[in-house]
TORFI-738331 format. One record per residue (C-alpha): x, y, z. Coordinates in steps of 0.5 Angstrom, whole numbers, padded with zeros to 4 digits, always signed. Example, Ala and Ser with C-alpha at 12.3 -4.5 7.8 and 13.67 -1.06 7.14 Angstrom:
2
+0025-0009+0016;+0027-0002+0014;
***
This chain:
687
+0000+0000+0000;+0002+0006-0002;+0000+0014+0000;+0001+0020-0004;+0001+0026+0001;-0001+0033-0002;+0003+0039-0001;-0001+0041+0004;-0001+0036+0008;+0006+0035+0008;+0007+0044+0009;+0001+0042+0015;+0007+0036+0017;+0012+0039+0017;+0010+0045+0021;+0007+0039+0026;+0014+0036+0026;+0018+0044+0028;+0013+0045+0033;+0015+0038+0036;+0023+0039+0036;+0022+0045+0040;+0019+0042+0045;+0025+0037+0045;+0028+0040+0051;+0021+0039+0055;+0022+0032+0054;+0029+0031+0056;+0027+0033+0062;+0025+0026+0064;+0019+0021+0064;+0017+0024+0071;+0014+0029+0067;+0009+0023+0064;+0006+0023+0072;+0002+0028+0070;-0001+0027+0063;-0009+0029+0061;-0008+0026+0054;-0012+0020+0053;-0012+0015+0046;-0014+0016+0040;-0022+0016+0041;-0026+0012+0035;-0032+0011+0040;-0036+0013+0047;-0040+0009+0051;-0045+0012+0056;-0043+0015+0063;-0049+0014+0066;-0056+0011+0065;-0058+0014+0057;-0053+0020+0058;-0045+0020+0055;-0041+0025+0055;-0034+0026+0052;-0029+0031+0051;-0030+0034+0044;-0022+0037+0044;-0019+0030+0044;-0015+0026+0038;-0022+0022+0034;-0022+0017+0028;-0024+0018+0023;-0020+0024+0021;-0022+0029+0028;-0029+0032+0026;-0030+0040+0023;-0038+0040+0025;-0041+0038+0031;-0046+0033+0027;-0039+0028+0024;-0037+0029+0032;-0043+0026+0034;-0042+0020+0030;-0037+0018+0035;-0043+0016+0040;-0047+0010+0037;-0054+0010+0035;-0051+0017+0032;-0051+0017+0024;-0052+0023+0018;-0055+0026+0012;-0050+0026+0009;-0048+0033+0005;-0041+0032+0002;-0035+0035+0006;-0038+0037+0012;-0045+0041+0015;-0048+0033+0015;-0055+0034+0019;-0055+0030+0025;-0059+0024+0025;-0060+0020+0032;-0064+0013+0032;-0067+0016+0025;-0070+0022+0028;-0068+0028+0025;-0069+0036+0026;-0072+0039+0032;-0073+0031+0035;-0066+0034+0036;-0065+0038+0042;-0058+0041+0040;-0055+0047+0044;-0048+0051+0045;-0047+0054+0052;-0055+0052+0053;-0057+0057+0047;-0060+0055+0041;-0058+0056+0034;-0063+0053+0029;-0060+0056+0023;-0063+0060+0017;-0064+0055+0011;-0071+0052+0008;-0066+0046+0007;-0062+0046+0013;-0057+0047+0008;-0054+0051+0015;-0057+0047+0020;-0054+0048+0028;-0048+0044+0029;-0046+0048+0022;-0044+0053+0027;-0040+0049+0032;-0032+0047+0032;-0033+0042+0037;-0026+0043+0039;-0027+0050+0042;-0031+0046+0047;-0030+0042+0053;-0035+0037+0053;-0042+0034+0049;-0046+0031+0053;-0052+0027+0050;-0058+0024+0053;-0062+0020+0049;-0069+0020+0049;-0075+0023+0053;-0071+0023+0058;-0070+0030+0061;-0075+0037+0061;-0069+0041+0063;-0066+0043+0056;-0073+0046+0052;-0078+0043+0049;-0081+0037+0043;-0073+0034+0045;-0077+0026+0043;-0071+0023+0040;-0065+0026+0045;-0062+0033+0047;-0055+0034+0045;-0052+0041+0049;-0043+0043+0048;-0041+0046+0053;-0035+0051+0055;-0033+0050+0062;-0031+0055+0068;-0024+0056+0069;-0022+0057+0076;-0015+0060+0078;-0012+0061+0086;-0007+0065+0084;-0005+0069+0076;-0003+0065+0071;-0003+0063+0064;-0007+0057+0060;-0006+0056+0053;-0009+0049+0048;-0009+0048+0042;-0008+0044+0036;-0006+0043+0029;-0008+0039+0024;-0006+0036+0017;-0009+0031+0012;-0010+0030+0005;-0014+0033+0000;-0012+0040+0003;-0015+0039+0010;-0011+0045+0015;-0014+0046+0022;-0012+0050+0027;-0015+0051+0034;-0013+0055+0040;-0016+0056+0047;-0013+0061+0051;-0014+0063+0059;-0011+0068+0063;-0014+0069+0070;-0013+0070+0078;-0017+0069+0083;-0023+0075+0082;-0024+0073+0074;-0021+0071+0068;-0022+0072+0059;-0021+0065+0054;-0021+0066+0047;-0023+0061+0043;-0022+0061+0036;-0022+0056+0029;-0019+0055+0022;-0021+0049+0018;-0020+0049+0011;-0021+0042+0006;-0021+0042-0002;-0026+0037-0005;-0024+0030-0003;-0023+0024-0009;-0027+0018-0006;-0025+0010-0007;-0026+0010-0015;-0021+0016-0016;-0027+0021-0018;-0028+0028-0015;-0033+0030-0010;-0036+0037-0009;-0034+0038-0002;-0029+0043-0001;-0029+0048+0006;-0027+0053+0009;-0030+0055+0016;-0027+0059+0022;-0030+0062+0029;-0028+0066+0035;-0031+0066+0042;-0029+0071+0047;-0031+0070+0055;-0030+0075+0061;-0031+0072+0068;-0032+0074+0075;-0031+0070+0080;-0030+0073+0087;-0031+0066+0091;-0031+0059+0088;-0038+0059+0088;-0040+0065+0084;-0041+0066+0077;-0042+0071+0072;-0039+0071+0065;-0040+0076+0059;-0039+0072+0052;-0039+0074+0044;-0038+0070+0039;-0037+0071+0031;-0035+0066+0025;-0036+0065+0018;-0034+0060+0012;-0037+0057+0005;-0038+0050+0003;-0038+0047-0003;-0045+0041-0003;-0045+0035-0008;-0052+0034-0007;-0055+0041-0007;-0056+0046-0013;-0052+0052-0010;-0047+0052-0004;-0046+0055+0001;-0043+0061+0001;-0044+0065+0007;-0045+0062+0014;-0043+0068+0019;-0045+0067+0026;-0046+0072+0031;-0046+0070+0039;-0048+0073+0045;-0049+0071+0052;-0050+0073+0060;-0049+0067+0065;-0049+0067+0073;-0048+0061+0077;-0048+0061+0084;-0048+0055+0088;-0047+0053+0095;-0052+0056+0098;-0054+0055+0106;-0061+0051+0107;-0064+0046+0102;-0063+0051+0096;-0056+0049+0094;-0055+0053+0086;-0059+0058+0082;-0057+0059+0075;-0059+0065+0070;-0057+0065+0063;-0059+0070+0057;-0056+0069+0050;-0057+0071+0042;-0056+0068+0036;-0056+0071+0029;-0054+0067+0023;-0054+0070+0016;-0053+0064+0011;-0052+0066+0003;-0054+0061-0002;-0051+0062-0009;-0049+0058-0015;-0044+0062-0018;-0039+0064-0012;-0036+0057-0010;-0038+0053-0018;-0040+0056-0025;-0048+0056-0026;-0049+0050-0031;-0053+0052-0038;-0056+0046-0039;-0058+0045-0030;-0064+0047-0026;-0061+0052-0025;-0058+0057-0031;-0057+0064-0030;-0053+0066-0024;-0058+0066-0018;-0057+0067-0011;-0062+0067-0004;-0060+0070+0003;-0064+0068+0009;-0062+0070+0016;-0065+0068+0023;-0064+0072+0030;-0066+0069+0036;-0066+0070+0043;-0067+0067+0049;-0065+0065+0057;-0066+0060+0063;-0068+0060+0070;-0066+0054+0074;-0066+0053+0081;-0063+0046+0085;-0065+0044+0092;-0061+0039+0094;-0062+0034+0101;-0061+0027+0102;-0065+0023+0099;-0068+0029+0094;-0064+0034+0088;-0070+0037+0085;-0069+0042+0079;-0074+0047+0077;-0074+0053+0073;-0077+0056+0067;-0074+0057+0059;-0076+0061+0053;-0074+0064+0047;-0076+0067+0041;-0073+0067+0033;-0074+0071+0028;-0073+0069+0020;-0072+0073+0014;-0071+0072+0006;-0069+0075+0000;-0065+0073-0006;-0065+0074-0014;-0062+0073-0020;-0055+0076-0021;-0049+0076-0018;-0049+0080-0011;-0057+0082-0014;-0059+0080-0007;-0055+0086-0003;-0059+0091-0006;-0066+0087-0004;-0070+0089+0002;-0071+0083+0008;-0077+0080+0008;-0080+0077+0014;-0083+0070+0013;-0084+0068+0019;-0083+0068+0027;-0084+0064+0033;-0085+0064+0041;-0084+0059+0047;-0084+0060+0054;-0084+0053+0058;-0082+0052+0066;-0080+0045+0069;-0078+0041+0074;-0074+0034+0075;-0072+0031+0081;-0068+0025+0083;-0070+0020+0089;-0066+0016+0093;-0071+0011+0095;-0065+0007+0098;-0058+0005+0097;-0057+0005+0090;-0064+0005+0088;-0066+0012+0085;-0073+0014+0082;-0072+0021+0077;-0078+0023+0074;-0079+0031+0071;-0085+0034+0067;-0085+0041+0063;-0090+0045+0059;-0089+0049+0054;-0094+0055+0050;-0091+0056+0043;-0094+0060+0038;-0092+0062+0031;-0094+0066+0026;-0094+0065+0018;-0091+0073+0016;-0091+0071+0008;-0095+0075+0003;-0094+0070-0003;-0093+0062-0002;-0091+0057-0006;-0085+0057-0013;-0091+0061-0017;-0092+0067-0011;-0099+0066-0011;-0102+0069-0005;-0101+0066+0002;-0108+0063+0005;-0105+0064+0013;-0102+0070+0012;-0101+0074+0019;-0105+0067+0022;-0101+0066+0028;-0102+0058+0031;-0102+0058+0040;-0100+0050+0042;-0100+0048+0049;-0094+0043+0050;-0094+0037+0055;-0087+0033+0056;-0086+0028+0062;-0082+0023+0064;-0081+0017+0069;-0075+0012+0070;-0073+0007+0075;-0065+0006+0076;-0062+0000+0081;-0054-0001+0083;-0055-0008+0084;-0052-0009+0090;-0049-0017+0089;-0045-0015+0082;-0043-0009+0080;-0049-0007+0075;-0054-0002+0074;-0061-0003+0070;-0066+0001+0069;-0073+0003+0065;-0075+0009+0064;-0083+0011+0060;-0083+0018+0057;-0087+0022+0053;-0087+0030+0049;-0090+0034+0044;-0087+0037+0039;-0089+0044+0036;-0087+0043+0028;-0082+0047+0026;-0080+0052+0021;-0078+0046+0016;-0083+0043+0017;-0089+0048+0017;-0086+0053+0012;-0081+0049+0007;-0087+0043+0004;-0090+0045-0002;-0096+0042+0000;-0099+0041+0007;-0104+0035+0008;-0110+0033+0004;-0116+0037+0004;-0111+0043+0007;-0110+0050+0005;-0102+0049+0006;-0098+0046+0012;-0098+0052+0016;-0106+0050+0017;-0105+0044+0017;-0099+0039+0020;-0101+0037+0028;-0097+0037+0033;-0092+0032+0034;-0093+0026+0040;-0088+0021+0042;-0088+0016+0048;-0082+0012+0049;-0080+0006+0054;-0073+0006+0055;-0069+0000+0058;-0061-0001+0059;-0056-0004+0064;-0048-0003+0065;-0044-0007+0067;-0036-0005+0070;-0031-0008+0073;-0023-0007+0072;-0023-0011+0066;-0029-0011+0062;-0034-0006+0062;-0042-0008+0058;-0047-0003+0057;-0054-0005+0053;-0060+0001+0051;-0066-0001+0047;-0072+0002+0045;-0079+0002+0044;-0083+0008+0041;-0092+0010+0039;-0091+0017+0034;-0097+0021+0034;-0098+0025+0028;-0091+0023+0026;-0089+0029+0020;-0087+0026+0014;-0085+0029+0007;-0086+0026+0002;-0083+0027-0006;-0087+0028-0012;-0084+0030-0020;-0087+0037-0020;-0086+0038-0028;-0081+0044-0030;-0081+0047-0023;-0077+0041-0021;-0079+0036-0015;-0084+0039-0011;-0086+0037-0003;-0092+0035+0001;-0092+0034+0009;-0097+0030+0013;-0098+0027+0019;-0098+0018+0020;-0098+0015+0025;-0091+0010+0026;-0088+0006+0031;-0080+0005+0033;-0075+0000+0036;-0068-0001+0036;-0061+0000+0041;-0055+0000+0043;-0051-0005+0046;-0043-0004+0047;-0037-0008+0050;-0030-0006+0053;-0025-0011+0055;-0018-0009+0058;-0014-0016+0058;-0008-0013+0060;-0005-0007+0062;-0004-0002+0057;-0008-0006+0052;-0016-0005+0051;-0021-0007+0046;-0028-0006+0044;-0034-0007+0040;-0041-0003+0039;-0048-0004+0036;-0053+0000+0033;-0060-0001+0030;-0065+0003+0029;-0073+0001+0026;-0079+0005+0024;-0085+0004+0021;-0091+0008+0018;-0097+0005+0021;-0101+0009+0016;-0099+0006+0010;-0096-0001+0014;-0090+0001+0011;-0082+0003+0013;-0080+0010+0016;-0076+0013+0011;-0069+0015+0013;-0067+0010+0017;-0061+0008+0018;-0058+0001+0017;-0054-0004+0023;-0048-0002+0024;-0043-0004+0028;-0036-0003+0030;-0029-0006+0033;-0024-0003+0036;-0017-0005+0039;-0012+0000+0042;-0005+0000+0045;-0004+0006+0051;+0003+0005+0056;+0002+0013+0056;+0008+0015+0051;+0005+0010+0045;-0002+0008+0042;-0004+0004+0038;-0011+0004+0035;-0014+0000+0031;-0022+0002+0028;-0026-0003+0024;-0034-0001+0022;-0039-0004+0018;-0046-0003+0015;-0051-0007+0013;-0055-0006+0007;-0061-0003+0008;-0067-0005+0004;-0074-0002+0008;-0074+0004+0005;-0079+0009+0003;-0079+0011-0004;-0081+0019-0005;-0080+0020+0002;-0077+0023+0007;-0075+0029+0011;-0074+0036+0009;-0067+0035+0007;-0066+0026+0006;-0070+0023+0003;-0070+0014+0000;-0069+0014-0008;-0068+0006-0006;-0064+0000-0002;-0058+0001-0001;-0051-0003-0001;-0046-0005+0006;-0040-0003+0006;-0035-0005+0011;-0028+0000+0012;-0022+0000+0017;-0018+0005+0020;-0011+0005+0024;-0008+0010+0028;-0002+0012+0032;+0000+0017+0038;+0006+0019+0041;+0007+0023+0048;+0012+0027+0048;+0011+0030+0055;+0006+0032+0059;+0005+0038+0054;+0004+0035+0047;+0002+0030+0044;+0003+0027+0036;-0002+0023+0033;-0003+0020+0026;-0008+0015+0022;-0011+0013+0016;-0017+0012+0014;-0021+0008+0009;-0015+0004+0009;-0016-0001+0003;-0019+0006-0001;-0026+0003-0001;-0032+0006-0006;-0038+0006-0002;-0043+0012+0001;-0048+0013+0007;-0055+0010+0007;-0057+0017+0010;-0055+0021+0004;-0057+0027-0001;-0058+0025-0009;-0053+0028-0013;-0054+0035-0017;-0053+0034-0025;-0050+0042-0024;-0044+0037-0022;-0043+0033-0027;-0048+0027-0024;-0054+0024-0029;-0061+0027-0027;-0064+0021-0023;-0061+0021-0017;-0055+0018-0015;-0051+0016-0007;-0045+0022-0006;-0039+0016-0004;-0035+0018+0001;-0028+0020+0002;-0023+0015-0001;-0016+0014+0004;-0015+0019+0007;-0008+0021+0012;-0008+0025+0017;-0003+0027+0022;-0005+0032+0029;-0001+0036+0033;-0005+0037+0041;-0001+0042+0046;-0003+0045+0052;+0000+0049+0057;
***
């Protein structure tokens, strides 16, 4: 086997390679420095930290090559796949629930995102690497993070650095890989005991990647962010921090009739903390944040317009979306009960414009097409019944409301029927769960019976070109979302074998459903509806360390739908996938190596799907192998390296946009393949 770098990955590695003989002389110093190391092995899998939660260090080594969204990181926890967009911007998919099943927040704010298409969907705008840890919970199985959450909650989270006397922390990374992959990452923290400021900032940079028969795929990027937090912190219990942030970058899309060439970000955010209090009140928490994104969608600044496409002329189309919001918690603890309560709310607003001509769209005026309000409050508690059974149970209500703002709808501009209508809805969650550490054995079980309502979104309620039968348009007509959903699992650990399993078995009332049809010259048009659907599936996942130094793994994940409407399959579901890993760590080497496999996945629904994805047909297994090494050179830097899609396989994703005949692909739809053998080498530092 043989690997031809690009120049730019052997610039990144030489750069890499200087950086590492300037710290020679810290190493030198001794293998007593090795005593104090944080850095762990190459991370190819997570593994839940309690029942139904995981949380990971999102600034740590991963394979396949370190992740540039947040969607291709949450791939590292099982039962996580994505619709896959080309290079980067995939749209997260957890158990074959998509969009705002999905509860995803950064630093406790929502970014939804401004595209009809979700061509900028939320984890568009998170470098997981300015983070410091992602916490999931899967299911319905927490009130705490807002409203409609039926698949899971995902929250990356900046921690509260801490300083007893003044001084300086600096990490950081540099990453270099074929096709012109180029990231850097910088975390710097000065502090004392009153206060500190961290800057967090990103570049990640990639031309188009050439996938496993050699052929070029549209999915060059180029992205950056900039965070900066100033903290108050006049003892070790109180907390108030001022935060802002910015950022912006391109991508070129394969599956897609333009890219996308704008994705700037603007952040705000106020949070206090104070904990510790006397009595049963233990910890109060404020927070208020505001999120704006303004998102270009064009076909001429990344590509050339095509004569013969969909799409001849120069053409491009502006959204943007403001939001803001906050939330109040209150935590009392005794010692049989923690209970939180508290009350959250947001509001968002989007707009549009666009036409045809290059840069016609900055002389247009902003239309405001829809806006949307939520206030919710909510209360969980964990009961300790007895030693080492736990009672956690939580409800929350939420009123929403959104109004539909347009004049026109529709690709032809005919009058909108629900112009200035505003919907109110009422929605109910609640949850119960029953968790037990079996006393006899070191295990922990528990079941748990959730149920929430989901208000439909903006995708869903204002992107369909079709609302249900006998409607005037979806606004009017698509019902809110109900899911009830039992889960159960268990986890066992020992010093030398871990095992953990998690099933599911869910009823979806008024499930919202896309459905694809041809829509003559205009393309292919949408229609949403509500079915009822039944879902199953789960996760189960093992750790054995037969030696010390040495560990392997394996997990599994299957996800099963079903429209019980029509009796047929959900569309949009990922196949079985499993993994299997082995790893070598003596704290100055690793070793790692990374096997995954998919099988082929034949229910589907044709024509049917979300308001991105949608199934055009079965797909093929595929199975692909990734190795990777580290080296420690000190307590302060660590060299890490793999390949992956070793064998340079030709194969795509189940979840998977249909290729655009803008770039050179046939009109009926085809898979987007994935990257072919791909190098990469990675340089972590802290100090």
């Amino acid at each position: 086997m043989s690997i031809s770098l690009p120049a730019t990955l052997r610039a990144s590695c030489l750069s890499i390679a200087v950086a590492s003989a300037l710290a020679c002389p810290l190493a030198a110093r001794g293998t007593d420095l090795l005593a104090t190391v944080d850095f762990e092995a190459v991370v190819v899998t997570a593994a839940p930290v309690s029942p139904l939660t995981y949380e990971t260090d999102p600034r740590l080594p991963r394979q396949p090559v370190p992740a540039s969204d947040g969607a291709d990181y949450l791939k590292t926890i099982p039962g996580f796949t994505a619709v896959r967009n080309g290079g980067t911007n995939g749209d997260p998919v957890l158990r074959g629930m998509f969009g705002s099943r999905l509860n995803l927040l950064t630093n406790d704010g929502s970014m939804p995102g401004a595209c009809p298409s979700r061509m900028d969907n939320p984890m568009s705008y998170v470098s997981p690497e300015t983070f410091d840890r992602l916490v999931v919970i899967k299911g319905p199985q927490t009130v705490l993070w807002g409203p409609g959450a039926s698949a899971g909650s995902v929250r990356f989270e900046r921690d509260t650095p801490r300083f007893d006397a003044p001084g300086v922390e600096l990490a950081g990374s540099l990453l270099g890989g074929s096709f012109g992959r180029n990231d850097q990452v910088l975390d710097a923290t000065a502090g004392a005991a009153m206060g500190y400021a961290r800057l967090s900032a990103n570049r990640s940079e990639s031309d188009d990647y050439e996938d496993g028969n050699g052929d070029a795929i549209a999915s060059s990027w180029k992205k950056w962010n900039t965070d900066l937090s100033l903290g108050w912190t006049p003892d070790a219990d109180t907390l108030l921090e001022l935060n802002a942030g910015t950022g912006d970058g391109e991508a070129r899309y394969a599956g897609r009739g333009m890219d996308g060439a704008q994705f700037r970000r603007r952040s705000y955010g106020v949070r206090f903390e104070r904990a510790g209090l006397p009595g049963a009140l233990d910890r109060v928490e404020a927070s208020v944040f505001y999120n704006y994104a303004d998102h270009v969608m064009d076909n001429y600044t990344l590509r050339n317009p095509n004569p013969m496409g969909s799409m001849p002329m120069p053409m491009a189309s502006n959204v943007d979306r403001r939001t803001l919001g906050g939330r109040n918690a209150w935590t009392w603890v005794t010692d049989a009960l923690e209970l939180t309560a508290g009350i959250d709310g947001q509001e968002s607003r989007h707009r549009k414009r666009g036409g045809m001509g290059r840069n016609a769209h900055l002389a247009l005026p902003w239309t405001t097409d829809a806006s949307f309000k939520n206030l919710g409050v909510f209360v969980e508690a964990t009961w300790t019944l007895a030693a080492g059974n736990r009672l956690v149970a939580g409800t929350r209500a939420d009123r929403a409301e959104v109004t539909d703002q347009r004049a026109t709808a529709g690709r032809m501009g005919m009058p909108n029927p629900t112009a200035g209508l505003t919907r109110e809805e009422t929605l109910q969650a609640a949850f119960i769960r029953f968790e037990q550490d079996v006393s006899s054995a070191p295990l922990t079980w528990y079941a748990g019976l959730g149920h929430t309502e989901r208000m439909p979104d903006y995708w869903e309620l204002f992107s369909p070109g079709m609302g249900p039968a006998g409607s005037v348009n979806a606004f009017a007509g698509i019902e809110t979302e109900k899911t009830t959903q039992l889960d159960v699992g268990l986890q066992y650990r020992t010093a030398r074998f871990d095992a953990w399993v998690s099933a599911y078995a869910g009823r979806i009332d008024d499930y919202i459903l896309f459905s694809y049809m041809p829509g003559g010259m205009m393309g292919m048009t949408s229609a949403a509806a509500n079915v009822e659907a039944r879902v199953r599936g789960g996760e189960a996942g093992i750790e054995l360390r037969p030696a010390d130094h040495w560990k392997l793994g394996a997990t599994i994940a299957y996800a099963w739908g079903e429209n019980r409407t029509s009796g047929g399959a959900l569309p949009q579901m990922p196949p079985l996938e499993a993994r299997l890993s082995a790893g070598y760590d003596n704290q100055r080497w690793s070793f790692g190596v990374l096997a995954r496999a998919a099988s082929r996945q034949e229910r589907v629904s044709i024509n049917a799907g979300t308001v991105v994805g949608r199934d055009f047909g079965p797909s093929a297994g595929f199975a692909t192998l990734a190795v990777n090494g580290g080296y420690r050179l000190n307590d302060r830097i660590q060299l890490t390296a793999g390949i992956d899609n070793v064998f340079d396989r030709a194969y795509s994703e189940h979840l998977n946009l249909s290729g655009s005949a803008d770039f050179g692909y046939p009109a009926d739809p085809v898979r987007i393949n994935e990257p072919g053998r791909t190098a990469w080498v990675k340089l972590n530092f802290n100090y």
